[in-house]
C-alpha positions in Angstrom: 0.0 0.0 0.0 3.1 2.3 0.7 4.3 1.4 -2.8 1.1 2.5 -4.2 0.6 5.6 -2.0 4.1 6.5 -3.0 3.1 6.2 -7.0 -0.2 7.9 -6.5 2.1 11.7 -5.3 4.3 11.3 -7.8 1.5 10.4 -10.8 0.0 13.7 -9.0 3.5 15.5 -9.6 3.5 14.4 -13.6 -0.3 15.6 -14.1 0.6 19.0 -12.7 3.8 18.7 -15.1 1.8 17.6 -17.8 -0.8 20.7 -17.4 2.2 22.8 -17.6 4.1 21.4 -20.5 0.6 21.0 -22.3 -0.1 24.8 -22.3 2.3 24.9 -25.0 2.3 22.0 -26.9 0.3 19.1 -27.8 -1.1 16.5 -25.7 0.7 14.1 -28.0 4.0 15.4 -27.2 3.3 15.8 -24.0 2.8 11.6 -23.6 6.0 11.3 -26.0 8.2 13.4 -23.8 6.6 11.8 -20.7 6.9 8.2 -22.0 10.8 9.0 -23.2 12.0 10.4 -20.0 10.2 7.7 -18.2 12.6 5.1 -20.1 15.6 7.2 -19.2 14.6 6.7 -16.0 13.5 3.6 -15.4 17.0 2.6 -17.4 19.0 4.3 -14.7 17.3 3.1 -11.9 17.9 -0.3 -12.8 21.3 -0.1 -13.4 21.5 1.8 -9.9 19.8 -1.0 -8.1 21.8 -4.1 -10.4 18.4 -5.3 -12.1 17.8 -7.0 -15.0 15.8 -5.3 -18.1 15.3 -9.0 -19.3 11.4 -10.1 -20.7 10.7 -13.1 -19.8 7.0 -12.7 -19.9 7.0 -11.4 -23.1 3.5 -12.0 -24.3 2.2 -10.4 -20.9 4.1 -7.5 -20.9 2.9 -6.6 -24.4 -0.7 -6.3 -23.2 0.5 -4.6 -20.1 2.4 -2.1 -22.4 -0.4 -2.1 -25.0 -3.4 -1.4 -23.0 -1.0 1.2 -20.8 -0.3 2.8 -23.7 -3.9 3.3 -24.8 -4.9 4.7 -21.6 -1.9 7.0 -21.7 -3.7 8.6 -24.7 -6.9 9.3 -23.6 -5.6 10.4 -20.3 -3.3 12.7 -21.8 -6.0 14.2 -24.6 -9.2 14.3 -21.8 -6.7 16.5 -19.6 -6.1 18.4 -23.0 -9.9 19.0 -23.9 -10.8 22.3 -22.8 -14.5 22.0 -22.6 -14.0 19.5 -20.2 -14.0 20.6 -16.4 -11.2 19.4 -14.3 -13.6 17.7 -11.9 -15.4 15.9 -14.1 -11.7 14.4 -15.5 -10.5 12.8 -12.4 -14.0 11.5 -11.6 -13.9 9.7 -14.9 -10.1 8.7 -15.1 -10.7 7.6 -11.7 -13.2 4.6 -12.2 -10.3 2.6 -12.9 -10.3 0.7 -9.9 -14.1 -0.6 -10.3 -13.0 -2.0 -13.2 -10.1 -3.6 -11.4 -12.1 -4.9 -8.7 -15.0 -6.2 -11.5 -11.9 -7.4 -13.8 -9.9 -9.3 -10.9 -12.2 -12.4 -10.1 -12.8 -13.6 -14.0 -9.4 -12.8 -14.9 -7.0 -13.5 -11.8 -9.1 -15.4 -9.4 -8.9 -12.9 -6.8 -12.1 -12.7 -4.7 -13.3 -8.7 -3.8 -13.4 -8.9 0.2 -16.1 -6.6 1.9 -13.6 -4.4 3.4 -12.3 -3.8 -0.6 -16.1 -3.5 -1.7 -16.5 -0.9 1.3 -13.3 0.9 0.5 -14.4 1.6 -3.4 -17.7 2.7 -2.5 -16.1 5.1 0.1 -13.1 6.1 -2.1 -15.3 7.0 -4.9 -17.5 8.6 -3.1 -15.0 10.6 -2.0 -13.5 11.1 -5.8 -17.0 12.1 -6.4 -17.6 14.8 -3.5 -13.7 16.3 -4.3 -14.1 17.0 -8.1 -17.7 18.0 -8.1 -18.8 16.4 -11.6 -21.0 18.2 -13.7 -20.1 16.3 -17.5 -21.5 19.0 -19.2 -19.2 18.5 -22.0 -18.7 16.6 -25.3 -20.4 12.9 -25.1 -17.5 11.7 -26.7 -15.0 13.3 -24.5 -16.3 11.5 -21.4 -16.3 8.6 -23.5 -12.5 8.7 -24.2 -12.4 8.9 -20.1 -14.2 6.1 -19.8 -12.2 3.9 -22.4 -9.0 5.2 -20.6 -9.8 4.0 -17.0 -10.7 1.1 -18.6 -7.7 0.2 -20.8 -5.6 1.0 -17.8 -7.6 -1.5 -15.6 -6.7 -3.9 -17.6 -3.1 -2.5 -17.5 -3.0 -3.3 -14.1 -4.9 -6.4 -14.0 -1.8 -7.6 -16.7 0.6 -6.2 -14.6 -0.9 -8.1 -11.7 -0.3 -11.6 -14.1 3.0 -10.7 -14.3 3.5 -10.3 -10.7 7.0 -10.3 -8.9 8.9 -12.6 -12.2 9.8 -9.5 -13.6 12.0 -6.5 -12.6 9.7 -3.2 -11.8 12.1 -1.6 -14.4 12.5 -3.9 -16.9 8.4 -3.8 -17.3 8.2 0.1 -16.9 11.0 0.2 -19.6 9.1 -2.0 -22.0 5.8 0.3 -21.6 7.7 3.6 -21.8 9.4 2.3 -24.8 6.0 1.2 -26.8 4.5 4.4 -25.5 7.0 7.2 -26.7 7.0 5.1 -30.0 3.1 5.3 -30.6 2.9 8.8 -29.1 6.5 10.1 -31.1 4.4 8.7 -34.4 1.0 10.6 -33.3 3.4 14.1 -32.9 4.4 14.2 -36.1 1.5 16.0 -37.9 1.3 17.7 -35.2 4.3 18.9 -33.9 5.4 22.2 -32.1 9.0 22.3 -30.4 8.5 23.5 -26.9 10.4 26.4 -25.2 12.6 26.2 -22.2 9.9 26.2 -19.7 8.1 23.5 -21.4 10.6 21.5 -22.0 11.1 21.8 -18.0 7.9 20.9 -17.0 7.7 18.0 -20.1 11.4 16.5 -18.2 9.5 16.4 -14.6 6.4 14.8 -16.1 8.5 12.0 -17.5 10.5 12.2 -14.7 7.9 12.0 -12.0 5.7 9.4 -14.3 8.7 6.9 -14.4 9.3 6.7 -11.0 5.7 6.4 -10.3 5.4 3.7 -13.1 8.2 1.5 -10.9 6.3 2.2 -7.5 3.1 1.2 -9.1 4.2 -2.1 -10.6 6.4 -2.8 -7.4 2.9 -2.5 -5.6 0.9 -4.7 -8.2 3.8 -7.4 -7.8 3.1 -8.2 -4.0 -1.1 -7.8 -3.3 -4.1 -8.4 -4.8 -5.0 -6.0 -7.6 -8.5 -5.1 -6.7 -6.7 -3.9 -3.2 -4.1 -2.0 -4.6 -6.3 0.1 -7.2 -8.4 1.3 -4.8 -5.4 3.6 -3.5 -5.1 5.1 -6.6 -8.4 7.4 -5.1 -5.3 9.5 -3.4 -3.9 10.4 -6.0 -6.9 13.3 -6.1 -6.1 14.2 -2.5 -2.1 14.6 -3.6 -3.3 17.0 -6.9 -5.3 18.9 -4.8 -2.5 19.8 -2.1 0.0 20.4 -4.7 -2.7 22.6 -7.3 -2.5 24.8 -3.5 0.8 26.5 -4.2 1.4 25.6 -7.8 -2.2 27.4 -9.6 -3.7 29.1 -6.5 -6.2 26.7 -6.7 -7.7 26.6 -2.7 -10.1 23.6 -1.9 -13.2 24.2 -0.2 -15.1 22.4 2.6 -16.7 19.7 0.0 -13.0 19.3 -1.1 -12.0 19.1 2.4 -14.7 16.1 3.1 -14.0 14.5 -0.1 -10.5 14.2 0.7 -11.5 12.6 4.1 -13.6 10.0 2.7 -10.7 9.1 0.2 -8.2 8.6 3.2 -10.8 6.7 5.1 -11.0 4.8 2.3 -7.3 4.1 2.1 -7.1 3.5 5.9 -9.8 0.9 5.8 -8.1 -0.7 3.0 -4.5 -0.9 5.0 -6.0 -2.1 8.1 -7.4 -5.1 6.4 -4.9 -8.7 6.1 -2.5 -9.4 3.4 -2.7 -10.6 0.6 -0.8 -14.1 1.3 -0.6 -15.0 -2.6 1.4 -12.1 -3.1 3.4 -12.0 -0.1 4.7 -15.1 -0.7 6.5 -14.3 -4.1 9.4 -12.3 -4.2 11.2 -10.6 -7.2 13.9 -13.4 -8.4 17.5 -11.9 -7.7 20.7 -12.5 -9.8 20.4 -16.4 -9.8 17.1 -15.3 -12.3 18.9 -12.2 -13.6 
């Protein structure tokens, strides 16, 4: 859960970088720049740490890749679309983990406990009561939301599959490197070179969205995925306390108590037992590497 929390303030870190970068140039670059320093980084942090950037699961980690790098799109071009209200985007890019916790019986075998079931209803409650949705936008805007929490569900229901076999490097490497391909192709028609303080805030979304990307699959190796998508509710408590200083942007008192209901959320989530499946398995070391 610490893993996950961890992930959740740092994907928080590359939205704010990606609304920055994106003010200047296309959402399409911003997902290429973020996806390119994301592989720089997940490169270095590998060799830091002495593990391997070998595939083994190499079917698995395509999907993982592929559907990550679909919902990289829409997320990046419903954060773009300007008639659509910030609220009403991290209400719909947050259903992701309801379509973990419906994805994870059929397709991993993991039972939804009450205190998980409890825990979504509270947590997007919560989402619900921060961002204030109105969707009184485009039909098909909403829609792209709604295909990109789903695409990334099954992301992380993938990533799940793959569990501990694999280095948290070696996968975010494969994804970054598949998603600053697709995304470098979709800049083309498109493309603007950004200025100095782009470019800035593009290095600290990749930057921020690497490091996130190894927390995040570190988390999915060791506990049930339906568990661990419900924390990624906090990562709308984490934009709100940074959007503070960064764009003035004050919460109010239904902030405040949306907020709440998202940490309650999270804190009846950690207080429940362990996943033993995934406790059990640990990342292999060099006699694997």
């Amino acid at each position: 859960m610490a893993w996950m929390a961890l992930a959740q303030m740092l994907f928080a870190v590359m939205g704010v970088g990606a609304r920055l970068g994106g003010r200047g140039v296309p959402w399409q670059e911003v997902g290429a720049a973020r996806f390119l320093v994301g592989a720089a980084t997940a490169y270095a942090v590998a060799r830091v740490r002495g593990q391997s950037l070998r595939i083994t699961r190499v079917r698995d980690a395509w999907l993982r890749s592929g559907f990550g790098t679909v919902s990289a799109c829409g997320t990046f071009y419903v954060y773009a679309a300007p008639g659509l209200a910030i609220g009403d985007a991290v209400t719909v890019l947050s259903t992701s983990p309801i379509f973990v916790a419906l994805m994870s019986a059929p397709l991993l075998g993991e039972r939804l406990r009450p205190a998980s079931a409890a825990a979504l209803a509270l947590g997007f409650a919560g989402i619900a009561v921060v961002a204030q949705p109105s969707f009184s936008t485009a039909g098909h805007v909403v829609a792209a939301g709604a295909g990109a929490a789903l695409a990334s569900a099954l992301a992380m229901v993938w990533l799940r599959r793959i569990g501990p076999r694999e280095s948290s490097e070696a996968i975010v490497l494969h994804l970054c490197s598949v998603g600053f391909a697709a995304l470098l192709l979709a800049s083309i028609p498109v493309w603007k070179t950004p200025g100095p303080r782009d470019a800035a805030a593009l290095a600290l979304t990749g930057l921020s969205g690497g490091l996130a990307q190894i927390a995040m699959t570190r988390a999915y190796s060791l506990d049930h995925a339906a568990r661990v998508s419900i924390m990624s509710f906090s990562s709308v408590v984490f934009m709100r306390l940074i959007a503070v200083p960064v764009f003035g942007e004050v919460p109010g008192c239904t902030q405040v108590v949306g907020s709440l209901l998202v940490i309650a959320a999270g804190a009846l989530l950690g207080a429940g037992p362990r996943s033993s499946g995934g406790s059990r398995r640990r990342p292999a070391r060099a006699a694997s590497e």
